[in-house]
N, C-alpha and C positions, 0 to 999 in steps of 0.2 A: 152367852156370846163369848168366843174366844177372840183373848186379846191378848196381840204378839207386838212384844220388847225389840227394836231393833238400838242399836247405838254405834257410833262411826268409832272407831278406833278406841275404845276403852270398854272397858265391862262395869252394870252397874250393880252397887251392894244390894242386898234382902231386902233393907228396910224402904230404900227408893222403889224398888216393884212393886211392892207390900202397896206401899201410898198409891202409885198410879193406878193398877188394879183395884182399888179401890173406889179411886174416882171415876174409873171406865163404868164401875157397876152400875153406879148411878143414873150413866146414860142407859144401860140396860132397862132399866126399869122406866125410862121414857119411853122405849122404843123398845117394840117386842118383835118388828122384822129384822131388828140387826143382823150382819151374818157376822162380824168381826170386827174388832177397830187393830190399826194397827198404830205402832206409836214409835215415833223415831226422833232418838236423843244426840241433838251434835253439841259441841262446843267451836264457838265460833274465834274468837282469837284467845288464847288462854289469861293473858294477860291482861285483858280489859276487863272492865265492870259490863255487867248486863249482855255476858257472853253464852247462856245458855239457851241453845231453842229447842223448842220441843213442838212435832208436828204429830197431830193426829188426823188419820184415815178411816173414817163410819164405813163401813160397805153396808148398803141400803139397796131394799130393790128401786130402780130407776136411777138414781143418781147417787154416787158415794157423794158424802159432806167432808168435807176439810177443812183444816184450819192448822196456822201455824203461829206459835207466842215464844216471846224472846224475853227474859228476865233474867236476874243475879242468881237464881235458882233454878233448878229441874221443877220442885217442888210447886214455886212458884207458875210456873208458865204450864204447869201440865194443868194447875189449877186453873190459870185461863186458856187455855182451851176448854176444858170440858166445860166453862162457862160460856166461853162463843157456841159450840156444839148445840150446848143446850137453847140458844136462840136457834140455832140453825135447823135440828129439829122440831121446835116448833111451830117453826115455818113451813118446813118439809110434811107436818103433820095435818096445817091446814090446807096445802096447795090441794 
């Protein structure tokens, strides 16, 4: 499955791709229709706590799955996504 880094106005280091790529793999291995997830990293006021969101995009045949998570982290929130994901495929798997 290819999976594409977007981010709004900053670039992010090796070791942050390193980690979400690695989480995306995971959904790969649930789901063998994926065609791509895509993943987009904003920062929401810089100054507050629990300003980072991270949105991922599954392209599935029939219905892409979404989901977007807001933590003190990239780290953190990519981690829940691909833990919503992984409901939302499961679901996607029995429909």
């Amino acid at each position: 499955m290819n999976t594409i880094i977007n981010t709004a106005k900053f670039s992010i280091d090796e070791k942050l791709e390193k980690f979400i790529n690695e989480k995306v793999a995971k959904l790969d291995r649930m789901i063998d229709r994926a065609v791509k997830c895509e993943v987009f990293l904003k920062i929401d006021k810089p100054e507050s706590d629990n300003n980072k969101i991270v949105e991922m995009r599954l392209y599935v045949p029939g219905n892409d799955l979404f989901v977007t998570k807001q933590a003190n982290t990239f780290e953190q929130a990519a981690s829940d996504c691909v833990d919503a994901l992984k409901v939302q495929i499961e679901k996607y798997k029995n429909a």
